[in-house]
N, C-alpha and C positions, 0 to 999 in steps of 0.2 A: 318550713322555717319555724325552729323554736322559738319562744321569748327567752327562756333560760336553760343553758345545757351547766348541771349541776358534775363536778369530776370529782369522785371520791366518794364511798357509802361508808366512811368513820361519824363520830360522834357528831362531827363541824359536816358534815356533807349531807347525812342524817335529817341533821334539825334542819336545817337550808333549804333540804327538800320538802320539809313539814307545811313549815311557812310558806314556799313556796303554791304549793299544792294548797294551801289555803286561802288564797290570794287568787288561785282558780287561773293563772297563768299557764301557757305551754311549754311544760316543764320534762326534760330526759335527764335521768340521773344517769352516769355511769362511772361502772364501780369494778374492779377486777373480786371482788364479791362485799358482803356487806356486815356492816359490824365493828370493821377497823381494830384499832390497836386493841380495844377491849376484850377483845375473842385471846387475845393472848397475855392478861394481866388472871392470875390466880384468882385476887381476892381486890374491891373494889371496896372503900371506907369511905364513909359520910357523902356518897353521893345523896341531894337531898331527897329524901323521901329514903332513901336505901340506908341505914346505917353502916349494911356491910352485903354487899351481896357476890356473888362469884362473877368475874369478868365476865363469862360465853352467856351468863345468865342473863346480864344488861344489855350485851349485847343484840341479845333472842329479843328483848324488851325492845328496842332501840328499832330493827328490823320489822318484829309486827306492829309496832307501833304504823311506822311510815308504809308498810302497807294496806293500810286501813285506806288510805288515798289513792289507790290504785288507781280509780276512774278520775283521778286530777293529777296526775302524773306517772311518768312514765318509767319504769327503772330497767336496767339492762343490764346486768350480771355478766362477767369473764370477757369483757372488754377493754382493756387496755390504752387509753390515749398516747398515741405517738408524735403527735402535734398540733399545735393550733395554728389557723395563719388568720388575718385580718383579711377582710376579700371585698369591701368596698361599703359605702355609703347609702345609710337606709332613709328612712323617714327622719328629717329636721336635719341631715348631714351627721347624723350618729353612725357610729358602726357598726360591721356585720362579722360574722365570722363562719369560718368552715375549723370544728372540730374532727380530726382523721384518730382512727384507730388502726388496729391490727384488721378489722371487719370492714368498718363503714368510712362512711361522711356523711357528718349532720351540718346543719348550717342553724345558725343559732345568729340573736339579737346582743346577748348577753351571756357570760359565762364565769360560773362562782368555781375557783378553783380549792377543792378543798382535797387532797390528795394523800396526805397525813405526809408520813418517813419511812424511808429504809434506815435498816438498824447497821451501826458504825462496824467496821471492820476496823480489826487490831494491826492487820497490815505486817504482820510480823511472816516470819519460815514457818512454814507449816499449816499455817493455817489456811490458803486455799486446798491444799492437798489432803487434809483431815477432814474438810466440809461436811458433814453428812454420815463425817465415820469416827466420830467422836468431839468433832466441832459444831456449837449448836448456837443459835440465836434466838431462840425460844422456850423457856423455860415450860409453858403451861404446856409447849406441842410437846416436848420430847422428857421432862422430867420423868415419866413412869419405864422410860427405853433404861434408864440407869439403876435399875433396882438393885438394893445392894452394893453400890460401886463407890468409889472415890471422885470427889470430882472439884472442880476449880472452877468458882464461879469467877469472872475476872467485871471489875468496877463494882465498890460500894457506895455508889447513889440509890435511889428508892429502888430502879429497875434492877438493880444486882441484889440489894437486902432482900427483894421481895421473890426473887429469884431464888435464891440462899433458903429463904423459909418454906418454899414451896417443895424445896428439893427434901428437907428434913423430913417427907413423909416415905422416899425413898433411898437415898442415900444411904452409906455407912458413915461418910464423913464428906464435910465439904468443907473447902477453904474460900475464903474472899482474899482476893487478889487484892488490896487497895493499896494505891500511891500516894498517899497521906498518911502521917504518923499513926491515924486514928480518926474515928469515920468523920469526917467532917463536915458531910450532906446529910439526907435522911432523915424522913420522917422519927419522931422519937420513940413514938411505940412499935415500931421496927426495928432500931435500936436494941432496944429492951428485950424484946425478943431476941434478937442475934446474941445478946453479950448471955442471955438464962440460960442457949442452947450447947447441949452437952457435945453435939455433934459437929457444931460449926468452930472453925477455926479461924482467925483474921490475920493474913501476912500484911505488914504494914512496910508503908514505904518502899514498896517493890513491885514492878511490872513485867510483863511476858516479854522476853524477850525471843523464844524461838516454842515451837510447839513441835514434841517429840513423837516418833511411835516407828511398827512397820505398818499393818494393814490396817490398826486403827490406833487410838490416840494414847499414849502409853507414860508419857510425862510432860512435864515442861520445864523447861529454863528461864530462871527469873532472875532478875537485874535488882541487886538494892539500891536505892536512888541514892541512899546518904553513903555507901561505903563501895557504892561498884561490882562488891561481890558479887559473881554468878554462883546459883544453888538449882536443884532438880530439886521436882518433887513428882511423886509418881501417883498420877491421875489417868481416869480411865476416862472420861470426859470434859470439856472444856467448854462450860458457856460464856459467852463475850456480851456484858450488859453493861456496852457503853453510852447508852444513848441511840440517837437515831438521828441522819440528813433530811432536808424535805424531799419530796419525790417528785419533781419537775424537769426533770429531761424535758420532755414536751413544751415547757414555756422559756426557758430559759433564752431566747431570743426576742420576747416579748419585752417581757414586765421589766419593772426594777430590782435589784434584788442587793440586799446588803452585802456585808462581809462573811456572813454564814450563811450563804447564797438562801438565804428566806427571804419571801417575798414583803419588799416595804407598801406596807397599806394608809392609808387614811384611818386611824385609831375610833372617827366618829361614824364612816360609813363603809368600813372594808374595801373600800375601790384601791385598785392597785394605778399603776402610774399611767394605764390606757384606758380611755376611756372604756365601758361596756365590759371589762374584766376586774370582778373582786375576788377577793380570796380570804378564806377563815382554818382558823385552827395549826396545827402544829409545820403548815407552809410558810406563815406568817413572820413577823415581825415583833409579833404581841410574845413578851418577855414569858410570860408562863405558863406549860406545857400540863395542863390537867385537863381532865376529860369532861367537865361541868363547862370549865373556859372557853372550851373548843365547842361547845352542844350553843354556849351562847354568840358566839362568835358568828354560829354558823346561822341562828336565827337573825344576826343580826345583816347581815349580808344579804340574804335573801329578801330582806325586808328595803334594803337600800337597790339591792335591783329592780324591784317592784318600782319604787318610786323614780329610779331612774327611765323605766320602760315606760314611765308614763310621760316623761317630757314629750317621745315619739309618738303620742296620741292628743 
């Protein structure tokens, strides 16, 4: 029996487990690996202490950090949570649970769900059939496969500008796909960047509407929002940086979850709507998606478990 089974090794699951493991409780972390979304941002700005450092970089930071605690918790790599269930009444009539994986069954007191997101799909023709062959979701994994090439970044929020700037070390030319007249998210020194470079191009006001090719990705068709037109444009790649869902198959019969199926939490102590389960970081509820937000989030949960495990003693 754990005191806390931590799910998720990102920024929020991370710190969760720091504090947790400092608090000297019986702590499993498990993670389908560790590091989270940061192993796939290029370049990370003003995290404090870092003014600028390379995402895999923070991430390596993030990972030896929390293994320094090794003998105070436990972590378990390429484990997959497939469900949680509630499985009966512990000390003071609080609960218990069985977390199941693709491997095990742990049974735990408490459990911090910090899980991060899967990244949005454009849901259009083409694009499950290009997956892998010219359709990409990850700009830091696959940017150097396009050297030389044309390519379409689709959504200009930070994760597509940043996307777009990564690609300028490879590319011949890349377009931003954006469906606003003109960027109207984004960071401004990203901005600035996109509008000096000589290589980036910005379609405004038009989205994918169908993704072309034979054996791999060869054009697309885009929709203008304000005039209807369809136009091609011939791209040898397509990354889709639309955002990201939470990743919760596994609870979604549990907890409470809003209208963008995020988990609604208590803003003072992360507990979600059952007792013995809180949750941090980009699962949540909490309106902004940054990687400082989610590191404190995640300490902060951990620390309200703590405090909750102690009613049980």
């Amino acid at each position: 029996m754990y005191d806390i089974i931590i799910i998720g090794g990102g920024p929020a699951g991370i710190s969760a487990g720091i504090y947790a493991a400092r608090k000297k409780v019986k702590t499993l972390l498990l993670a389908k690996s560790l590091g989270g979304q940061p192993t796939e941002a290029w370049q990370i700005d003003n995290y404090p202490g870092f003014p600028s450092i390379m995402g895999a970089e923070l991430a390596q930071n993030f990972t030896s950090h929390i293994k320094k605690f090794k003998e105070n918790i436990e972590i378990k790599e390429g484990e997959a949570v497939v469900k949680i269930e509630k499985t009966g009444k512990g000390e003071n009539e609080l609960p218990t649970f069985d977390v199941l994986t693709e491997k095990e069954k742990y049974e735990t007191k408490a459990i911090i769900i910090a899980s991060g997101g899967n990244p949005r799909r454009l849901d259009v023709p083409g694009e499950e059939k290009f997956a892998g062959r010219g359709v990409v979701y990850c700009a830091t994994c696959d940017a150097p496969l396009f050297n030389g090439k044309t390519v379409a970044v689709v959504g200009a929020g930070n994760s597509g500008l940043d996307a777009a700037l990564q690609l300028t070390k490879y590319a011949k030319k890349i377009y931003i796909i954006n469906k606003y007249p003109e960027l109207k998210v984004g960071d401004p020194e990203y901005k600035e960047k996109i509008n000096n470079s000589p290589l980036i191009e910005i379609v405004p006001s038009s989205w994918v509407k169908e993704i072309k090719g034979d054996k791999f990705v060869s054009a697309i068709a885009l929709e203008n929002l304000d005039t209807k037109e369809i136009t091609e444009i011939n791209v040898e790649g397509v990354f889709v940086e639309i955002g990201s869902h939470p990743s919760l198959q596994f609870a979604r019969h549990m907890v409470k979850f809003n209208e963008k199926g995020e988990i609604v939490i208590n803003p003072a102590t992360n507990a979600s709507s059952i007792n013995g389960i809180f949750a941090a970081g980009d699962v949540t509820d909490v309106p902004y998606k940054q990687i400082i937000i989610s590191a404190g989030e995640g300490a902060k949960a951990a620390l309200s478990a703590y405090y909750y495990l102690q009613q049980q003693k």
